[in-house]
TIGU-146190 format. One record per residue: residue in one letter; x, y, z of N, C-alpha, C in turn. Coordinates in steps of 0.1 Angstrom, whole numbers, padded with zeros to 4 digits, always signed. Layout:
residues N
AXYZXYZXYZ;...
This chain:
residues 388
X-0033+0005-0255-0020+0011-0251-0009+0001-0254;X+0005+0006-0254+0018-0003-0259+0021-0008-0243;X+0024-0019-0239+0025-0026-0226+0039-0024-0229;X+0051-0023-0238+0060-0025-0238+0068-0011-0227;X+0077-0015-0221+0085-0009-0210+0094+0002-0215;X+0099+0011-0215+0107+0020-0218+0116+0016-0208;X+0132+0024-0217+0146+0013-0214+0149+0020-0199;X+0143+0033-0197+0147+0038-0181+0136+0026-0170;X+0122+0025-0175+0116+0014-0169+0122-0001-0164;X+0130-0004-0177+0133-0018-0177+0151-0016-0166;X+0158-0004-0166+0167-0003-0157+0162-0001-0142;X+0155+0005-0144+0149+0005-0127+0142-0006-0124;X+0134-0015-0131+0131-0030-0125+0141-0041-0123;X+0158-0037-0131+0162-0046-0127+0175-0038-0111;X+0172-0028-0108+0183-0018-0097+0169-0026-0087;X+0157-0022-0089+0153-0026-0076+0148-0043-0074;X+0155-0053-0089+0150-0066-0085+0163-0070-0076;X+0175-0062-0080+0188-0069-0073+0186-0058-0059;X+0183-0048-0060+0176-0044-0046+0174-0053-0034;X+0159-0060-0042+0154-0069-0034+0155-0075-0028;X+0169-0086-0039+0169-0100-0038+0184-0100-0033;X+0193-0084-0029+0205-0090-0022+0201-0081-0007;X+0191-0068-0005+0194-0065+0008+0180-0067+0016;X+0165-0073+0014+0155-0079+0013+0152-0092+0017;X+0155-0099+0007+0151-0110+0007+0159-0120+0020;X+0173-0115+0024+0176-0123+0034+0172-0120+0044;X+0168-0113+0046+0162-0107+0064+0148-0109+0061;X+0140-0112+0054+0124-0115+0051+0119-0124+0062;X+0127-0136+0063+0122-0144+0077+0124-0137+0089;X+0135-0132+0092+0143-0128+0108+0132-0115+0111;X+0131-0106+0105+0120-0098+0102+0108-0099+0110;X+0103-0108+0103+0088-0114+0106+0090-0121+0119;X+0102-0131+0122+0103-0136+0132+0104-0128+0146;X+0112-0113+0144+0118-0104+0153+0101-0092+0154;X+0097-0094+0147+0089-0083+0142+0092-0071+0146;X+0101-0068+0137+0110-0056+0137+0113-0048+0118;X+0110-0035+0122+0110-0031+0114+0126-0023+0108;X+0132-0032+0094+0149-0030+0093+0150-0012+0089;X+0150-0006+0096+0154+0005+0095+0168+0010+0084;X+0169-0002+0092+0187+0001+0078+0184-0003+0070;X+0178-0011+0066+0175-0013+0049+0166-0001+0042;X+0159+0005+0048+0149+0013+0045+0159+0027+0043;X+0170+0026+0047+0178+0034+0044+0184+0033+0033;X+0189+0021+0031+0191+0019+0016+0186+0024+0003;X+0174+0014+0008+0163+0022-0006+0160+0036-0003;X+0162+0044+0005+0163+0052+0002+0173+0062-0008;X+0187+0056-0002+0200+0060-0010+0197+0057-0021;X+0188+0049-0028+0189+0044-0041+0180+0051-0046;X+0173+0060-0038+0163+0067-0044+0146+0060-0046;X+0144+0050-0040+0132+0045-0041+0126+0045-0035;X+0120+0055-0027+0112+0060-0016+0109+0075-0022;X+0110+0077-0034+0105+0086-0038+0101+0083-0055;X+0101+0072-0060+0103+0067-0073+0090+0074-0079;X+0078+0076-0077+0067+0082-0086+0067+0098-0088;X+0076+0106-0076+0072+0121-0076+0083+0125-0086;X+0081+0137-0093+0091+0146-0099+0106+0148-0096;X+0112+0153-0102+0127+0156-0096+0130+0165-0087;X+0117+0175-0093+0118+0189-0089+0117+0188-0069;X+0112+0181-0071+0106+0177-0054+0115+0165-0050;X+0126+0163-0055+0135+0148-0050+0130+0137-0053;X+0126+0136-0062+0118+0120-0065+0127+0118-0079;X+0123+0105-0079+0126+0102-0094+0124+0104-0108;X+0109+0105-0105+0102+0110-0118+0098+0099-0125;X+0097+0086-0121+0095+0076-0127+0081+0072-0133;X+0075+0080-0126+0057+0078-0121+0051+0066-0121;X+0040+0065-0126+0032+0051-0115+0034+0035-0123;X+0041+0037-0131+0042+0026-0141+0056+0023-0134;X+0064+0031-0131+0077+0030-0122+0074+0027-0111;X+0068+0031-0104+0059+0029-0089+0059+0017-0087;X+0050+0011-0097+0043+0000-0098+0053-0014-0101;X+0065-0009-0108+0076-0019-0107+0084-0020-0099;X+0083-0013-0088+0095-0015-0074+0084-0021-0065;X+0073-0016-0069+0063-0023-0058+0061-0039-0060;X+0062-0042-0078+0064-0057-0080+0077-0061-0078;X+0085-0060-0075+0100-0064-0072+0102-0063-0059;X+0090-0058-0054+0095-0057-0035+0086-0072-0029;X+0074-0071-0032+0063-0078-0034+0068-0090-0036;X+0075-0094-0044+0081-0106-0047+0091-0111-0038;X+0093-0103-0030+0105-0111-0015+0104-0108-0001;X+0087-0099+0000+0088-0095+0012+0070-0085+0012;X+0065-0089+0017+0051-0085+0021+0054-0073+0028;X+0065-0076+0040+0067-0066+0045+0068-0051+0043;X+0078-0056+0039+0090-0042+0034+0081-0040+0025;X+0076-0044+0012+0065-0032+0005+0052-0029+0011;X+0053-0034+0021+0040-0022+0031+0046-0007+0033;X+0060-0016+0039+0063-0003+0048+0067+0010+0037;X+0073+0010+0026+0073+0014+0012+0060+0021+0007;X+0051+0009+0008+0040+0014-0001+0030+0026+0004;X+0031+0023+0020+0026+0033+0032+0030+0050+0029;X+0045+0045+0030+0049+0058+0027+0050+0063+0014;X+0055+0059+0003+0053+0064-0009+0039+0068-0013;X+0027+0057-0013+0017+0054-0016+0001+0056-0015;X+0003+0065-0001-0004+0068+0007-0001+0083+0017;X+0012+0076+0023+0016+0090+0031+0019+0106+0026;X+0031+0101+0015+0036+0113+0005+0025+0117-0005;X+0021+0106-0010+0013+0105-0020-0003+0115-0018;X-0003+0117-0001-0013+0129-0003-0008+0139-0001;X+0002+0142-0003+0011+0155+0001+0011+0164-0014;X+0015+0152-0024+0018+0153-0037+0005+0155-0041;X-0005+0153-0036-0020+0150-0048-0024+0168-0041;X-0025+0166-0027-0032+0181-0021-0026+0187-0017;X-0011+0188-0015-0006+0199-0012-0001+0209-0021;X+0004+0221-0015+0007+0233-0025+0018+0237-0023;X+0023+0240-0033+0041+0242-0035+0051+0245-0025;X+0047+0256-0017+0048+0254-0004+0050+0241+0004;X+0043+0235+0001+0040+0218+0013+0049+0212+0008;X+0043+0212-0010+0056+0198-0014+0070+0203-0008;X+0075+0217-0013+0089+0219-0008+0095+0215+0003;X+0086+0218+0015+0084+0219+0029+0090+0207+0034;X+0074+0195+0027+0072+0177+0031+0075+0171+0021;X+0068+0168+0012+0073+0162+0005+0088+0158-0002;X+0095+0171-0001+0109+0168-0007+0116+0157+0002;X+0119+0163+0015+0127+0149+0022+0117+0138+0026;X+0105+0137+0018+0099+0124+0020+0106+0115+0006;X+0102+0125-0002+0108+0119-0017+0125+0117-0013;X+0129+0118-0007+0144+0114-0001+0149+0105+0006;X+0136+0102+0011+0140+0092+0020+0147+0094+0035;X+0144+0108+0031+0154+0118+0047+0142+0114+0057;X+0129+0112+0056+0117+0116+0067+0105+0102+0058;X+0103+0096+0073+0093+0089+0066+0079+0096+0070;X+0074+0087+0060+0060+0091+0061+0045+0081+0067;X+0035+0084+0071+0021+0080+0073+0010+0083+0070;X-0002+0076+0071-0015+0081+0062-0026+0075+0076;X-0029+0085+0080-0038+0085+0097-0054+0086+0092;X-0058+0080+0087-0078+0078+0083-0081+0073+0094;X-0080+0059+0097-0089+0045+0100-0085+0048+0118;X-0097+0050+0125-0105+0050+0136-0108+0035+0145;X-0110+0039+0152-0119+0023+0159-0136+0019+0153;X-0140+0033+0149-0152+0034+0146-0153+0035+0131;X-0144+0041+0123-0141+0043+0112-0128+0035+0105;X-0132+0025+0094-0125+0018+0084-0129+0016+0074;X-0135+0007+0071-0144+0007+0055-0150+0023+0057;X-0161+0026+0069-0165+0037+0068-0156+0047+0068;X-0149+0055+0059-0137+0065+0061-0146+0074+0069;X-0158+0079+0062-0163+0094+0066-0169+0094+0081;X-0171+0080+0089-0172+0081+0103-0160+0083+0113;X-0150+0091+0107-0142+0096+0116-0148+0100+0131;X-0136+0104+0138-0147+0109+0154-0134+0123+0158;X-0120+0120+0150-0111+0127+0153-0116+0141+0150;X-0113+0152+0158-0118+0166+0158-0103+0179+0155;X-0109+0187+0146-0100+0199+0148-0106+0209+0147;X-0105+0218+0161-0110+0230+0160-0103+0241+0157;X-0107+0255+0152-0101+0265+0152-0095+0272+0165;X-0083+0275+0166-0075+0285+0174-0066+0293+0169;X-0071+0308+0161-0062+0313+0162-0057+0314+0143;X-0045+0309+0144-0039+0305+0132-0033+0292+0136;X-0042+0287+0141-0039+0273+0143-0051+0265+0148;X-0053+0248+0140-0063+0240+0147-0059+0228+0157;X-0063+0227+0167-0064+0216+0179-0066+0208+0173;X-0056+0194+0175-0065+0181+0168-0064+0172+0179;X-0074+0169+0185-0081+0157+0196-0087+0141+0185;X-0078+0134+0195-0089+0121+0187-0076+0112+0188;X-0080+0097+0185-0074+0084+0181-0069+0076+0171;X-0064+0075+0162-0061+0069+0149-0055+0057+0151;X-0061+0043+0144-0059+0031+0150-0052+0024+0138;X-0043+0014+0137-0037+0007+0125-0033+0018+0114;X-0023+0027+0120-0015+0032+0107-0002+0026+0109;X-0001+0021+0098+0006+0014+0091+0022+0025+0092;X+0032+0026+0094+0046+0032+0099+0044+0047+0108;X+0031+0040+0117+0029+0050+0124+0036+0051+0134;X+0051+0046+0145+0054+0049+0152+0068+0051+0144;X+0071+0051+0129+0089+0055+0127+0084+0066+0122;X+0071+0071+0116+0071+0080+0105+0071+0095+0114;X+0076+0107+0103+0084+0118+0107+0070+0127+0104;X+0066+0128+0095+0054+0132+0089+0038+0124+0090;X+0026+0131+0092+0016+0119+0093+0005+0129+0086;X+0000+0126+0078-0012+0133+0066-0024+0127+0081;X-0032+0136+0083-0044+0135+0088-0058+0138+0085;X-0068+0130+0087-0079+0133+0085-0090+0139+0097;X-0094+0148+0102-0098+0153+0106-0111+0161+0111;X-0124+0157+0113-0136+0163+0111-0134+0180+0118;X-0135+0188+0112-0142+0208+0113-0152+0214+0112;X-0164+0204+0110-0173+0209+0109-0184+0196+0106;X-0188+0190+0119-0199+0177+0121-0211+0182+0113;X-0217+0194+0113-0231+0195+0106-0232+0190+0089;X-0217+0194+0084-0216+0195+0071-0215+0177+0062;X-0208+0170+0073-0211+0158+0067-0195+0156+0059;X-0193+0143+0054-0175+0140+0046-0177+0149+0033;X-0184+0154+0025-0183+0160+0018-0184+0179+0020;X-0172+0181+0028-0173+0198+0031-0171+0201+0046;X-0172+0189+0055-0170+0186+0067-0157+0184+0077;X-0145+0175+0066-0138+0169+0067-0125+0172+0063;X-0114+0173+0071-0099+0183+0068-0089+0177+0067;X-0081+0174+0058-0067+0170+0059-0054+0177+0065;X-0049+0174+0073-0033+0178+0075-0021+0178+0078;X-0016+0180+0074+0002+0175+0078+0007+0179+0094;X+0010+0164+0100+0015+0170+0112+0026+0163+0111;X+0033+0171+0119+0043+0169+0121+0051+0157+0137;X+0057+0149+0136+0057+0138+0144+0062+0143+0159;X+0071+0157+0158+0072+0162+0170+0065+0173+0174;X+0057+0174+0168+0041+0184+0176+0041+0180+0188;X+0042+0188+0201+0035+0185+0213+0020+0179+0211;X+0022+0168+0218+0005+0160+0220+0007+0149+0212;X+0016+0146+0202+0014+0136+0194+0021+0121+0201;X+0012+0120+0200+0018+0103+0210+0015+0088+0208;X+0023+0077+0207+0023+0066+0201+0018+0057+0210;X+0007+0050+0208-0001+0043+0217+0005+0026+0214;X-0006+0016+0211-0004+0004+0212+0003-0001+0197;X+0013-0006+0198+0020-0010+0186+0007-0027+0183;X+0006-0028+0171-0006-0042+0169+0006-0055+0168;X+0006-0068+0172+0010-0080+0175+0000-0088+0160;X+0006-0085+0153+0000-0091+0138+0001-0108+0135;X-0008-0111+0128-0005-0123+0122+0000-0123+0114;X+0001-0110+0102+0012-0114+0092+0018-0098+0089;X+0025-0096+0079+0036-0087+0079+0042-0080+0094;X+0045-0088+0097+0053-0085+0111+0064-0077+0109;X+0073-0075+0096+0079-0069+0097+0080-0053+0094;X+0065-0050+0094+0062-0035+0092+0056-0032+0104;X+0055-0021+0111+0049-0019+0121+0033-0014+0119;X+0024-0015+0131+0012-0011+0125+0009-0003+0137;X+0008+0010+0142+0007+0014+0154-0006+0024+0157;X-0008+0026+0170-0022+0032+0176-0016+0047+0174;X-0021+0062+0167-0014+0074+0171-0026+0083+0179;X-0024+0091+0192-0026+0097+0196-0031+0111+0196;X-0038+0117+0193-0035+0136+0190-0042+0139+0200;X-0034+0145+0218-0038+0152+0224-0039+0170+0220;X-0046+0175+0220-0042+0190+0219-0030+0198+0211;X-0032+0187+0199-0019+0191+0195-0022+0203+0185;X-0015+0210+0182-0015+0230+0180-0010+0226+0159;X-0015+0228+0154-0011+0226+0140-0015+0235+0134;X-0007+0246+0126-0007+0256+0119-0015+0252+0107;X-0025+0269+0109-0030+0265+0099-0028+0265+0080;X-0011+0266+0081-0007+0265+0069-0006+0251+0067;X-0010+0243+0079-0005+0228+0071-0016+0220+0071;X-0028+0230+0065-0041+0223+0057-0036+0219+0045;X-0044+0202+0044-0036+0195+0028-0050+0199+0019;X-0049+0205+0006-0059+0205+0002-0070+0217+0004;X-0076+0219-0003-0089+0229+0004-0093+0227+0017;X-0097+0236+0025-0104+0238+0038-0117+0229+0033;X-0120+0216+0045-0131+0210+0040-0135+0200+0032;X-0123+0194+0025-0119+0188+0012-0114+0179+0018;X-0110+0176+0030-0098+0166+0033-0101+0148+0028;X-0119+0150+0026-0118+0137+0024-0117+0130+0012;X-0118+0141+0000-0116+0141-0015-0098+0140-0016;X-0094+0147-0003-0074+0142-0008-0078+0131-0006;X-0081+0120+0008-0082+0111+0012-0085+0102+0000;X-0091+0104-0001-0097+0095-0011-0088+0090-0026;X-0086+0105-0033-0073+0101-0042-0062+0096-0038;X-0059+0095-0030-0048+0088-0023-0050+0077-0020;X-0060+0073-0016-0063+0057-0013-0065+0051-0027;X-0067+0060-0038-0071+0052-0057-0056+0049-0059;X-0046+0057-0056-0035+0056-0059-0025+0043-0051;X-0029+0041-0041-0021+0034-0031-0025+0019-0036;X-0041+0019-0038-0045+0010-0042-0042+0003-0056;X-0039+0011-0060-0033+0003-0073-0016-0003-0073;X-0011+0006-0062+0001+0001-0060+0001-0013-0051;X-0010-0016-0039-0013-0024-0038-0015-0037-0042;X-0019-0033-0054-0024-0044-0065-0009-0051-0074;X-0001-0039-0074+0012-0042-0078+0022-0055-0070;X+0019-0050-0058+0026-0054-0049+0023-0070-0048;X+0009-0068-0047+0000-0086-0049+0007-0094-0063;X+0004-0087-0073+0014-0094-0083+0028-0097-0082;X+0034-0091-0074+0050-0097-0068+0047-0107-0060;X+0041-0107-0051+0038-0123-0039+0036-0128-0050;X+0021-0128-0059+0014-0143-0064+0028-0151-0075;X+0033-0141-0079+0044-0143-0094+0054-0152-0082;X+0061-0153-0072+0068-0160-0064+0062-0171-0058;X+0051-0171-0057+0041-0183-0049+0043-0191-0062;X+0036-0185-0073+0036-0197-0083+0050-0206-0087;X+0059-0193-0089+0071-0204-0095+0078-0213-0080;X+0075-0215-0064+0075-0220-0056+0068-0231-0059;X+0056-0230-0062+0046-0242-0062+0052-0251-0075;X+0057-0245-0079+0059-0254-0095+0076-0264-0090;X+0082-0255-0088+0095-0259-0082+0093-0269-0071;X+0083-0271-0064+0082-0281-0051+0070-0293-0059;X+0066-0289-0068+0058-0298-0077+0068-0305-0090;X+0079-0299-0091+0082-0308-0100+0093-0318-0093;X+0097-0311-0080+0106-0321-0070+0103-0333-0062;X+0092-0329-0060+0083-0337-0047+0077-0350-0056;X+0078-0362-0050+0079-0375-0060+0066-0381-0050;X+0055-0385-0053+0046-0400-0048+0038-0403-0064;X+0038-0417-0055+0034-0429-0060+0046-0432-0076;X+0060-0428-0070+0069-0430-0084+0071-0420-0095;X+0061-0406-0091+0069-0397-0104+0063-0384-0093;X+0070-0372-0103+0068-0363-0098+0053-0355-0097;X+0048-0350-0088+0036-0346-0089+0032-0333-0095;X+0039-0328-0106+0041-0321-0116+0029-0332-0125;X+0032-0340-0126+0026-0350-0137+0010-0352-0134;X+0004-0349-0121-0009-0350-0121-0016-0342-0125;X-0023-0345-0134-0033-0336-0136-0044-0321-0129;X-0045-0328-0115-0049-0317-0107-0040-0307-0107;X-0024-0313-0104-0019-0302-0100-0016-0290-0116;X-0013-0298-0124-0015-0290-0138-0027-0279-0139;X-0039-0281-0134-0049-0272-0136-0048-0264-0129;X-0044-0265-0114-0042-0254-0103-0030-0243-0113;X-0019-0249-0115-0009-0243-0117-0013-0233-0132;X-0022-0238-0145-0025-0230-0154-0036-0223-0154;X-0046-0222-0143-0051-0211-0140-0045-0199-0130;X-0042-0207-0124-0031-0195-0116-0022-0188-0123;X-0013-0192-0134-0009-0187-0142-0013-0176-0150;X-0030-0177-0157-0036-0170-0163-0042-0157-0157;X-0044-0162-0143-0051-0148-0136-0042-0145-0131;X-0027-0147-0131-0014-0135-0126-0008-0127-0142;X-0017-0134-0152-0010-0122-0163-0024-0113-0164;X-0034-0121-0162-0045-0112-0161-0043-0102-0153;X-0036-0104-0144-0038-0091-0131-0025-0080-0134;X-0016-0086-0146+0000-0079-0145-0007-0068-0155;X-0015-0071-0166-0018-0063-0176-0032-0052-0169;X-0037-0056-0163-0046-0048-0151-0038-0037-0147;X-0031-0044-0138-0018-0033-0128-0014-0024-0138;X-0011-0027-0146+0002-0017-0158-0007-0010-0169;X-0021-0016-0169-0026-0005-0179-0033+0004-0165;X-0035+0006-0157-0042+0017-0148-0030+0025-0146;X-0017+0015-0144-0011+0028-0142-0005+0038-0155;X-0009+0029-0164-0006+0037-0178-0019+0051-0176;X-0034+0045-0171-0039+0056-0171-0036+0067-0161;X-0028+0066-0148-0024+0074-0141-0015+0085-0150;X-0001+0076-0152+0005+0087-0158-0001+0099-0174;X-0009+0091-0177-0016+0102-0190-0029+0104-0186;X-0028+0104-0170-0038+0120-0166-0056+0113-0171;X-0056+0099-0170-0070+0096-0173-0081+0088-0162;X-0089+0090-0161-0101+0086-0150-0095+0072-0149;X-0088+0068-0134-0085+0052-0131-0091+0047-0119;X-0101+0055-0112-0104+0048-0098-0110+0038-0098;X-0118+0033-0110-0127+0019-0109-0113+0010-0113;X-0104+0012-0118-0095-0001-0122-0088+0001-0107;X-0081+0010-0100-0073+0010-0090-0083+0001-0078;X-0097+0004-0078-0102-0008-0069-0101-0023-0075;X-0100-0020-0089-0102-0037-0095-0088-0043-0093;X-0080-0035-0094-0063-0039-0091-0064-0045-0073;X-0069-0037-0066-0067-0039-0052-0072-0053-0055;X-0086-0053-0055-0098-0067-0050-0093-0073-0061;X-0089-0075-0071-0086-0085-0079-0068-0093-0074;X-0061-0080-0069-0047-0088-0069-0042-0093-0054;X-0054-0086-0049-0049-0092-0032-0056-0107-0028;X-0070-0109-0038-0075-0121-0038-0065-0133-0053;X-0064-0129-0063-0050-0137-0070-0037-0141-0058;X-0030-0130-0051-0021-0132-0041-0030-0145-0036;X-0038-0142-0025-0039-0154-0015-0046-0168-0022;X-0045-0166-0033-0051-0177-0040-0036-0184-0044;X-0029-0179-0049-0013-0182-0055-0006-0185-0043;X-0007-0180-0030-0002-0185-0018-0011-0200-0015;X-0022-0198-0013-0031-0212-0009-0028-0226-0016;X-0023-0222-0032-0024-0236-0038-0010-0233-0037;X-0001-0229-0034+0014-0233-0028+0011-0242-0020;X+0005-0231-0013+0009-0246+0003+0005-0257+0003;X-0008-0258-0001-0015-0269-0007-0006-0280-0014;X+0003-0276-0025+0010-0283-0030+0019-0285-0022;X+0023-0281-0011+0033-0280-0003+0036-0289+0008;X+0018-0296+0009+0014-0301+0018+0016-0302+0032;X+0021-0310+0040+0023-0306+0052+0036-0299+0054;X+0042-0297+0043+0052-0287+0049+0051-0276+0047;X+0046-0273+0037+0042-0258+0038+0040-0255+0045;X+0027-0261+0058+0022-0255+0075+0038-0253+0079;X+0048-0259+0078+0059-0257+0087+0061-0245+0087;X+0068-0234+0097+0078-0228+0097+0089-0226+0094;X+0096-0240+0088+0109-0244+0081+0108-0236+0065;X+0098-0235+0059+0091-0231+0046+0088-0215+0046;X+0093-0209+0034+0083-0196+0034+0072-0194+0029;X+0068-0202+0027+0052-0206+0022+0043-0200+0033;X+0048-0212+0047+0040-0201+0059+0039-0186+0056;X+0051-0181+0057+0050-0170+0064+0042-0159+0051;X+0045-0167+0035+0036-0158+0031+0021-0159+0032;X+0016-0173+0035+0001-0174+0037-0003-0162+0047;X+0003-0163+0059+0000-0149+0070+0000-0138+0063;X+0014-0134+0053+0010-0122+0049-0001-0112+0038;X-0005-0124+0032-0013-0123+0021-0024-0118+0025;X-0029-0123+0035-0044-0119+0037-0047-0106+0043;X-0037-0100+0043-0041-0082+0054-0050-0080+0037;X-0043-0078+0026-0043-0069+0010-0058-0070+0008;X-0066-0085+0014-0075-0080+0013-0088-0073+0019;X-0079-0071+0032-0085-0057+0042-0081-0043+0042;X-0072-0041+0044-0066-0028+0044-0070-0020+0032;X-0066-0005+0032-0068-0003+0024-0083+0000+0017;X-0094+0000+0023-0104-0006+0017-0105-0020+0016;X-0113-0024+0023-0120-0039+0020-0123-0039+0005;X-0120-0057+0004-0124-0057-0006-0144-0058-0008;X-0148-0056+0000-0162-0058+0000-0167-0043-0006;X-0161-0033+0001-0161-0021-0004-0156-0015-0019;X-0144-0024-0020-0140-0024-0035-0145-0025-0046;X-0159-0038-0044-0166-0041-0053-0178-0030-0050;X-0186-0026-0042-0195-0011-0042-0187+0000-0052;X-0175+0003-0047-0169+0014-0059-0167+0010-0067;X-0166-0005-0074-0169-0006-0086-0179-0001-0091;X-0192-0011-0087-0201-0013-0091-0208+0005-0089;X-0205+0012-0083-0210+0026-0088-0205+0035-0096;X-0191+0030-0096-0183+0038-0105-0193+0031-0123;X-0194+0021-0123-0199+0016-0136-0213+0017-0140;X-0220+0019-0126-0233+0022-0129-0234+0040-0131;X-0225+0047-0129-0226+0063-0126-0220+0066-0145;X-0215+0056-0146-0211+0058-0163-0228+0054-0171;X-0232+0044-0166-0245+0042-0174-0257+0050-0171;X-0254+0060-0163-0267+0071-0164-0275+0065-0148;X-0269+0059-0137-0276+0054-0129-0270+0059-0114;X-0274+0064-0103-0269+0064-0093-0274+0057-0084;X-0267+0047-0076-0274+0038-0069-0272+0040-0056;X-0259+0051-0049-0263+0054-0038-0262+0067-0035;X-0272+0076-0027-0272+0091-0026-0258+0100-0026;
């Protein structure tokens, strides 16, 4: 593929690097410190249109698609863990199954003022009982009518107490199992019954919220099935290949800021009479770190090249996740490291990114999980199925 950028690509990396770096990047500590989620800024990017950057026009988005995606997500990533969660949640995940399974109807419906930035969004999978395992949901919806009851708990969704909209997964039928069992759908945030439980007290991205959601008895029409009846966990799923690659994008923004930190406090910081730029340890930390952040930039940008021309990307979208969320906290680690005892400080943002580094490689799919859908996605190409 040509890695080179087209000139609408290369203008939108640099709208959302001065994005970043004038209404972002100064509130990135206060943020985390307040752990509070900047609402006004999220308003911004939306005015600028980047809360809809991968969908069509036709639906209020940009039209940029995932190569575009994937460069607001590295430009966010680069000043704030945060704020590209809260971004990535909703673009990435929330909208993003609206866009994959819904029908013209929906997108109009939902998606448009999500791609606007008018309505945020959420992505409601992960259970108490169910995380790596998606398909052990426990959340239930039964039929009433022209409408299904949804009972059950949804634990760590990620802009689950601002979002307007919440994509749900849903079991309809326990006999049938996640393949034919399992229902997606759009509810809506002021549905009677919908209610916001325990907000999580995080160790890192504090400045996105991660909240407990509720579904008492709540009444959802049954036009606002995402996807085929039964299907819900095949949306689920493409949605998570997608998020995950943006994920991976996002890692590449931290690690690309960690390094030129580490370099910058290594060429300043002076013992034994010169700068410790000059030692050789630190030289080798810094040029392989270097090598596996272009290794991961050309990862990220050729999957998303396979996104937009419509070709099989799920084994790279997990290698993007498990490859760039483990580069991140490795590019954070030998910061601090170089950083030595001040990096631990809180005077430093080195801390605060060590905290936030390490969710990328849970959420989302574990990375432990990441390597299984590798490893079967590569064995199912070589004629082998290794699990039923």
């Amino acid at each position: 593929m040509d890695f080179s950028f087209s000139k609408e690509h290369q203008m939108l990396r640099r709208m959302a690097r001065e994005f970043a770096e004038r209404e972002v990047l100064p509130i990135a500590k206060a943020i985390d410190e307040e752990h509070r989620v900047p609402m006004d800024v999220v308003k911004k990017a939306a005015e600028l249109g980047l809360l809809g950057v991968p969908f069509p026009q036709k639906y209020g988005g940009m039209g940029a698609g995932e190569i575009g995606y994937c460069i607001v997500a590295e430009e966010l990533g680069k000043v704030s863990s945060s704020f590209a969660t809260i971004i990535g949640a909703h673009i990435g995940i929330g909208a993003m199954a609206i866009y994959l399974g819904g029908n013209e109807e929906q997108k109009k419906k939902y998606l448009t003022p999500l791609a606007r930035g008018e309505k945020i969004a959420a992505f409601a999978l992960t259970e108490a009982g169910a995380g790596s395992d998606a398909a052990a949901i426990k959340t239930r919806a039964v039929r009433d009518g022209n409408y299904f009851i949804l009972n059950g708990t949804k634990q760590f969704i990620t802009n689950g107490d601002i979002a307007d909209i919440i994509t749900v997964m849903a079991v309809t039928d326990p006999s049938l199992g996640p393949r034919g069992g399992i229902t997606a759908f759009i509810v809506e945030r002021e549905y009677p019954g919908v209610r916001i439980g325990k907000l999580e007290d995080k160790m890192g991205i504090r400045g996105s919220s991660t909240a407990e959601i509720i579904l008492e008895d709540v009444r959802v029409p049954k036009e606002n099935i995402l996807g085929p009846f039964g299907a819900g966990f095949i949306v689920f799923m493409q949605s998570l290949d997608m998020g995950r690659l943006t994920l991976g994008a996002a890692c590449l923004g931290g690690a690309q800021t960690a390094l030129r930190m580490a370099m910058e406090w290594a060429a300043m910081r002076e013992q034994f009479g010169e700068p410790i730029a000059h030692k050789q340890s630190i030289q080798w930390m810094i040029a392989e770190l270097a090598t596996e952040i272009e290794a991961l930039r050309s990862l990220v940008y050729r999957t998303a090249w396979l996104v937009d021309t419509r070709q099989p990307f799920t084994r790279y979208a997990a290698m993007c996740k498990m490859y760039g969320s483990e580069v991140a906290s490795k590019a954070v680690n030998i910061a601090l490291q170089i950083y030595g005892a001040m990096g631990y400080s809180r005077d430093f943002v080195v801390e605060l990114m060590y905290r936030d580094a390490k969710i990328a490689e849970i959420y989302e799919g574990t990375n432990e999980i990441q390597r299984i859908v590798i490893a079967e996605n590569l064995f199912r190409d070589f004629g082998v199925r290794i699990r039923p």
